[in-house]
C-alpha positions in Angstrom: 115.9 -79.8 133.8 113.4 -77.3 132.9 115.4 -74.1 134.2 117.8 -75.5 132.1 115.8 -75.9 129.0 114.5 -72.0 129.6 117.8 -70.4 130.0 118.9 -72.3 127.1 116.1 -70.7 125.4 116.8 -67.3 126.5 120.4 -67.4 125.7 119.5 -68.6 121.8 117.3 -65.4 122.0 120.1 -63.0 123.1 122.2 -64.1 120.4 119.7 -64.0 118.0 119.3 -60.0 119.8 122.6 -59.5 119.5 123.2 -60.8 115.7 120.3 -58.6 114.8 121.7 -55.4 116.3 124.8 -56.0 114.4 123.5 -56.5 111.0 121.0 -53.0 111.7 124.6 -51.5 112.8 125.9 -51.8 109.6 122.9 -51.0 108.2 123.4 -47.5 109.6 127.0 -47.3 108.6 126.3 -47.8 105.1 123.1 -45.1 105.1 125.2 -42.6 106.7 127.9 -43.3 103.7 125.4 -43.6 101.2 123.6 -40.3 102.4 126.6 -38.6 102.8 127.4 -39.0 98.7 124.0 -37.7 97.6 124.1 -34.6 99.8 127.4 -33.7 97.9 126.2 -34.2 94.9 123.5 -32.4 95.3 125.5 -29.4 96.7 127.8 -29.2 93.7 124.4 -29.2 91.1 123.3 -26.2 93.6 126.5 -24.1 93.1 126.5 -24.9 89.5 123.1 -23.5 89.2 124.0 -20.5 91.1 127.1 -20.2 88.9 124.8 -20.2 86.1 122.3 -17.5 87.4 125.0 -15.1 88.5 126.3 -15.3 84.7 122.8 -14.9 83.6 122.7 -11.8 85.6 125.4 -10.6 85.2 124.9 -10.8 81.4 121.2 -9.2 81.6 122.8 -6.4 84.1 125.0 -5.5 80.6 122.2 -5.2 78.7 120.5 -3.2 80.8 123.2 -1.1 81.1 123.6 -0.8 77.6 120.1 0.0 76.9 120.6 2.8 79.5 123.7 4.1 77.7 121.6 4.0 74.4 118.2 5.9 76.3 121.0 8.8 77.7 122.2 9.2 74.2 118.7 9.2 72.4 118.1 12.0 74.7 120.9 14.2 74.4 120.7 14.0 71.0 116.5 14.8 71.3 117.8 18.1 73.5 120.1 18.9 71.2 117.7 18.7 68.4 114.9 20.7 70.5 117.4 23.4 71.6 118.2 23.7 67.6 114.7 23.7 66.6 114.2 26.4 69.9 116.9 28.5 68.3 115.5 28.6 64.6 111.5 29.3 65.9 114.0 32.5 67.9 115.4 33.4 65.2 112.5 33.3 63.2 110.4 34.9 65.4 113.2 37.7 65.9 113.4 38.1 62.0 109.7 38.6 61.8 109.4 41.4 64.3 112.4 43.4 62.8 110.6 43.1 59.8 107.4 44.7 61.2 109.0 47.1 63.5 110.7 48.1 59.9 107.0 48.4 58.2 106.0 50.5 61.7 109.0 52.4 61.9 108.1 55.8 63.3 107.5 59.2 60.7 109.6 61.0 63.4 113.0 60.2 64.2 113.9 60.9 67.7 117.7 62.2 67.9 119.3 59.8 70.8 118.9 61.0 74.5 114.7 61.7 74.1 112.1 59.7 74.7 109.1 59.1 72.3 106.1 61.6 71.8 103.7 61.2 74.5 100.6 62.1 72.7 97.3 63.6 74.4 93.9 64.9 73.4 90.6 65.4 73.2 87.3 65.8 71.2 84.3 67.0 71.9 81.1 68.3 70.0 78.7 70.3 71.4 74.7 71.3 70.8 74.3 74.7 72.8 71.2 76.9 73.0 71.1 80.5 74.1 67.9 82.5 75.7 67.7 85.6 76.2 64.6 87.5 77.8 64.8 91.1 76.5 63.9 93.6 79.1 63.0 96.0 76.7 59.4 93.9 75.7 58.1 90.3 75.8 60.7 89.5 73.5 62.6 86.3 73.5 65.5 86.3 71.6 67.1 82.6 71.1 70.1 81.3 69.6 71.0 77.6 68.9 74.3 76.1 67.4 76.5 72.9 67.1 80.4 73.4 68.0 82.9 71.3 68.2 86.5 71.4 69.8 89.9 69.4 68.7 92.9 69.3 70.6 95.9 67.4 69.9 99.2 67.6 71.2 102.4 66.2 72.4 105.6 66.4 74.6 109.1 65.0 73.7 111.5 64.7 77.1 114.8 64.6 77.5 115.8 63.1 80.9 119.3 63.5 80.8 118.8 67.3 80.5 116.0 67.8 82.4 114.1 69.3 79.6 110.7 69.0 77.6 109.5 70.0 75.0 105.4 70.3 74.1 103.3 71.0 70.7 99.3 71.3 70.7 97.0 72.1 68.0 93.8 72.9 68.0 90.9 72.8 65.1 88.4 75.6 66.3 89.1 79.4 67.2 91.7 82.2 67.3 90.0 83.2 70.0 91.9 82.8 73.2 89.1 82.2 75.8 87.4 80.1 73.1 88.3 76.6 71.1 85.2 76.1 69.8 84.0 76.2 66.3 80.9 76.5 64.9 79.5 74.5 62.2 78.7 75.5 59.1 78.7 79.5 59.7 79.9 81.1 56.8 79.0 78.6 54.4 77.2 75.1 53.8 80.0 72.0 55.3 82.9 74.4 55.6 85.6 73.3 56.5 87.7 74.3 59.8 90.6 75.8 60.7 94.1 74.8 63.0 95.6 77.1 65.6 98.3 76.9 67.3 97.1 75.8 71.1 100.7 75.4 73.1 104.4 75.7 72.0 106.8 75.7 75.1 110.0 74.2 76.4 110.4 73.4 80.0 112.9 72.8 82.0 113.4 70.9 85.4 116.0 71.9 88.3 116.8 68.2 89.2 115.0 67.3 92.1 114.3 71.1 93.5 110.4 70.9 92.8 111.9 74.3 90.8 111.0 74.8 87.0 111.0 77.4 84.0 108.4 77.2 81.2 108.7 79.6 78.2 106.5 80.1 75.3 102.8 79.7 74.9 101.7 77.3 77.4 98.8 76.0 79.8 97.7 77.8 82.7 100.4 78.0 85.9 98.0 79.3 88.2 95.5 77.8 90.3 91.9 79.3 90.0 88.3 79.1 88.8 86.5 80.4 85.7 85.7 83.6 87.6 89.4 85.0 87.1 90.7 82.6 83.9 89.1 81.0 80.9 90.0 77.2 80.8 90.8 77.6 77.2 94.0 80.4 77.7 97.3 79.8 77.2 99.4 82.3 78.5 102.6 83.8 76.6 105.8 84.0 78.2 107.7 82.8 80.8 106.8 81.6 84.6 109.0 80.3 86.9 107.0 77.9 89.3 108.4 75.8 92.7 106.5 73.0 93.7 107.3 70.0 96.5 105.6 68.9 99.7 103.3 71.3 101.0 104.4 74.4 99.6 103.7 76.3 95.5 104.7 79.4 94.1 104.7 80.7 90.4 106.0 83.6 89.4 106.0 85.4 85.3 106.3 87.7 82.9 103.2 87.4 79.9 102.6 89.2 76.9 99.4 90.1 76.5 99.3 92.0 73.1 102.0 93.3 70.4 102.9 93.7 66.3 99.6 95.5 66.1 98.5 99.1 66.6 96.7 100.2 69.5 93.3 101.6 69.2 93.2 105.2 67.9 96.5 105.7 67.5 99.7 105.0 65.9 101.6 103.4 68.4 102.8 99.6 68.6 103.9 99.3 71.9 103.6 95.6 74.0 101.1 95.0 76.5 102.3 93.1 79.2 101.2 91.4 82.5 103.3 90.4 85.5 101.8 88.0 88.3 102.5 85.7 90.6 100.9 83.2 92.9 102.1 81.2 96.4 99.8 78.8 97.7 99.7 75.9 100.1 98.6 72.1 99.8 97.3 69.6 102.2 96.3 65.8 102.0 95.1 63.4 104.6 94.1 60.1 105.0 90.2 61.1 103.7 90.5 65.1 103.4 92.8 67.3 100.7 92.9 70.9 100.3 94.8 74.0 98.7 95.0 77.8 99.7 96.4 80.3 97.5 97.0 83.6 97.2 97.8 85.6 93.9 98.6 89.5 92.3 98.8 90.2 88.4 100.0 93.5 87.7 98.3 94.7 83.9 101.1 97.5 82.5 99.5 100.5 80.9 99.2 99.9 77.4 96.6 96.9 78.5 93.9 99.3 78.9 94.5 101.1 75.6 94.7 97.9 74.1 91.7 96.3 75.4 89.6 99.2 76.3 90.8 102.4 73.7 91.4 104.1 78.0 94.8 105.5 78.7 93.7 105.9 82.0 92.2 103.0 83.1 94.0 99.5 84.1 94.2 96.3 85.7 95.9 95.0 89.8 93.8 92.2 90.3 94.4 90.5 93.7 93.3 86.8 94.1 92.2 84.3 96.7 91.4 81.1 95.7 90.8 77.4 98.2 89.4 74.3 97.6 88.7 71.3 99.8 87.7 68.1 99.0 87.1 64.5 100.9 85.2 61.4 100.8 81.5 60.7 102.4 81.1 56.9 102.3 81.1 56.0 98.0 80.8 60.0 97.2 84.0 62.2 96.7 83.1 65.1 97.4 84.9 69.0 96.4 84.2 72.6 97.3 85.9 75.4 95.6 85.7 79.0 96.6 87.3 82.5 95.0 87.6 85.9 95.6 89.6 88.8 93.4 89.4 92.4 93.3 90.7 95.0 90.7 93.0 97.5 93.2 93.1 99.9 89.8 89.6 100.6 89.3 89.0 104.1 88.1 86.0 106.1 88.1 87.3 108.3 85.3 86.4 105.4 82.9 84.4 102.2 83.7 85.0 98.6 82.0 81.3 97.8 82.9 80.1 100.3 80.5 81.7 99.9 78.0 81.5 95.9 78.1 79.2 94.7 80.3 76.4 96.9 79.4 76.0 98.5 82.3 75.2 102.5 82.4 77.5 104.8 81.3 76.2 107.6 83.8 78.7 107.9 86.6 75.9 108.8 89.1 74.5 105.5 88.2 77.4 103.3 87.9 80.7 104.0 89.4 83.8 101.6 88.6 85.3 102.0 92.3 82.2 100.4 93.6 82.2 97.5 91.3 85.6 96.2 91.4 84.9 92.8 93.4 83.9 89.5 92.1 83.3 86.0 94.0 82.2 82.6 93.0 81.7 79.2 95.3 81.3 75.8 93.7 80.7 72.3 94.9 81.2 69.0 92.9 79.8 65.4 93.6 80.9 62.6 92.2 79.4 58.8 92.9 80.8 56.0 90.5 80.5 57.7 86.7 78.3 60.6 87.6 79.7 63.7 88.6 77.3 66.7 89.2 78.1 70.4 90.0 77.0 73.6 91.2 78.5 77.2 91.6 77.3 80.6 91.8 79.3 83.7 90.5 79.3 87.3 90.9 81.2 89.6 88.6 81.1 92.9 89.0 81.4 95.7 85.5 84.9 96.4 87.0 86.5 93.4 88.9 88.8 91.5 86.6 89.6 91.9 82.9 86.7 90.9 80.6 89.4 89.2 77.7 90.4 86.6 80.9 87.0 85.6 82.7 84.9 83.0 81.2 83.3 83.1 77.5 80.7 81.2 78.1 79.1 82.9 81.7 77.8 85.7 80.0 76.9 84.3 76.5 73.2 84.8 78.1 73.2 88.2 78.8 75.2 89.4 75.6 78.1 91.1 78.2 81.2 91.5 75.6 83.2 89.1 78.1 82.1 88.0 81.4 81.5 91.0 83.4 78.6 92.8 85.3 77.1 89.3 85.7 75.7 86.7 88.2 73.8 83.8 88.4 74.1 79.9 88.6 76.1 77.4 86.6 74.6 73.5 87.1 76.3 70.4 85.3 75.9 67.0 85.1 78.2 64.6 83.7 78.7 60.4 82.9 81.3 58.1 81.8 80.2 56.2 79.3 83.8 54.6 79.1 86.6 55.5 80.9 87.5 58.1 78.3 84.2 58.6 76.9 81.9 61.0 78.4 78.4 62.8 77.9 77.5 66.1 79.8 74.8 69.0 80.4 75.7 72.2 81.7 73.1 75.3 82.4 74.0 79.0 82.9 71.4 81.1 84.5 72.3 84.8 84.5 71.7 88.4 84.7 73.3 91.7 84.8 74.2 93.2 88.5 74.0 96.6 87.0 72.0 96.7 84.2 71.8 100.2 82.1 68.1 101.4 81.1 66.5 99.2 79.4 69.1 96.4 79.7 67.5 94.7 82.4 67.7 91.2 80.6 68.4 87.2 81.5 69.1 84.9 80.1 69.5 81.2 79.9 72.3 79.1 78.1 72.1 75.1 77.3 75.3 72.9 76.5 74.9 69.1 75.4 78.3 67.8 75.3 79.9 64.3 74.3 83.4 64.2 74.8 85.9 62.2 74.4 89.7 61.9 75.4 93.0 60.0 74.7 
């Protein structure tokens, strides 16, 4: 009776389980359903909002776009404007300096096929003093002056002919060993005078190292003041070669003419042949130059010069020079010899212009035909000092070529029948601006009776060159 009651009981329970599981079955069913709607609504209001994002970008993806297009255009039309306003300020600019080039045209119209003037020169004024200690007595006899020297000059070329063409003048003397000028010497603030200082043409063999000068021009040759005067300038014609290690001039010169020579009536040129062949050198710290010259003096030199039919120039030449560096100090030495082969006794130049005697026991012009000078030169940053000593006998070389200024001391008409020391000391104030001191001490070699003088000379220079 009681299993029966509890089996009863658990069978009302198992329906009841079962009648439960049914109801949470459909339950389920009607989720899933239920569920199933929502997610697809929800999925379409996605892709609509997607939808609508696309189409908001695709709108703001125009405008951007367009924005772009209009930023391209500004631009261009920006460059366009700046490469017009670039052209105008061209233009303008242009305009402007054709307008000035018009205001600075040149005075001197060059002809088509030559270059401009290259222009060159110099200034330079001078205080010089000038000692002499008379052998004769005590007496001192002293000179003092201010000079001055102005060069200016210029050379046209024409490259596709090879030529060129060169003009100097010069405000100071006729004299050709001599462009100075002194001041005031006739009369209180004179004024000075022009010369002509070089009129030539030259002309250039291609690349031959070969060239012809003619006219009045700057020395050809090289050589020291013992032989030359800086200040000559040579009339005539010299043919010169020049490349790598090897120089030769050779010329014909004019010496005097168009005026009558000395004690007679006769107008005939003096001439003078010459001709120099040298050799050059240059290594890494050491240079050099030999050379080796002749200048043959026709007859009517000495009749010119020296009122002597008998009596002329053959003046042989050696001349070197050798320079290098010694740490910060460029060093130079320069050496030269010459020797008149024509030296006469029948007439001596050292008598009649170099105050020497004019007793042939005393003074013979065979045995005073030689003259010799060596120099050195120092330079260290803008000071450049020097030192030579020259001897030039009465009869060596022609006293209208040597130096002016070496026997200034003595009073020897022209260089000759003189020695002693030369010492100068320059500096650069600028690089074309320059003071310098120079001092001559000299002496005759063969002094006549009574001529036993020296004397002393003193030249303050400023200079200055462009």
């Amino acid at each position: 009776m009681i299993m029966k009651k509890r089996w009863s009981g658990v069978g009302r329970g198992l329906i009841r389980l079962r009648g439960r599981s049914r109801c949470l079955g459909l339950l389920l069913v009607l989720v899933v359903f239920s569920g199933g709607g929502v997610y697809a609504q929800a999925n379409d209001e996605i892709l609509r909002r997607i939808d609508e994002l696309q189409q908001q970008i695709k709108s703001q993806q125009a405008m951007i776009d367009e924005l772009r297009k209009m930023q391209e255009a500004q631009a261009q039309q920006q460059q366009q404007v700046s490469e017009k306003a670039r052209e105008e300020v061209q233009a303008a600019v242009k305009e402007a300096k054709d307008e000035l080039a018009k205001s600075n045209a040149p005075l001197v119209a060059l002809r088509k096929g030559i270059e401009g003037l290259d222009i060159t020169g110099d200034l330079r004024l001078r205080y010089e003093n000038v000692t002499r200690d008379v052998d004769s007595g005590d007496d001192v006899r002293e000179k003092s002056r201010f000079r001055h020297r102005v060069r200016l000059g210029g050379v046209w070329k024409n490259p596709s002919e090879d030529w060129e063409i060169g003009l100097g003048l010069e405000a100071g003397s006729s004299d050709g060993t001599s462009a100075n000028q002194s001041w005031n010497k006739n009369s209180t603030w004179e004024s000075g005078s022009v010369y002509l200082d070089y009129a030539y043409a030259k002309h250039r063999f291609g690349d031959s190292g070969l060239s012809l000068t003619l006219g009045q021009h700057k020395n050809p040759w090289k050589c020291s003041m013992l032989t030359y005067d800086s200040d000559l300038r040579p009339t005539g014609a010299t043919l010169a070669y020049d490349q790598d290690a090897l120089f030769a001039s050779i010329g014909a010169y004019n010496l005097r003419g168009d005026s009558k020579v000395t004690g007679s009536g006769d107008q005939s040129l003096a001439n003078m042949y010459g001709g120099q062949i040298g050799m050059k050198f240059k290594g890494d710290n050491l240079k050099g130059l030999l050379a080796m010259g002749f200048h043959y003096y026709d007859d009517e030199t000495g009749e010119y010069q020296l009122a002597a039919e008998d009596y002329n120039y053959q003046i042989g030449s050696l001349y070197g020079e050798i320079g290098g560096k010694a740490g910060a100090v460029d060093l130079k030495a320069v050496g030269e010899f010459a020797m008149n082969f024509d030296a006469d006794n029948d007439f001596s130049q050292g008598a009649a212009r170099g105050r020497a005697s004019a007793d042939p026991a005393k003074y013979k012009a065979e045995d005073n035909d030689m003259a010799w000078l060596l120099g050195f030169q120092a330079k260290y940053g803008k000071v450049v000092a020097k030192y030579s000593y020259a001897y030039i006998e009465g009869d060596s070389v022609p006293w209208f070529m040597s130096d002016s200024d070496f026997g200034a001391g003595v009073k020897t008409g022209g260089s000759v029948n003189v020695q002693g020391h030369v010492l100068g000391l320059s500096y650069d104030l600028s690089k074309n601006l320059s003071l310098g001191a120079t001092m001559m001490l000299t002496e005759l070699i063969e002094p006549a009776d009574g001529n036993d003088d020296d004397g002393t000379l003193y030249q303050l220079d400023i200079s200055y060159k462009f």
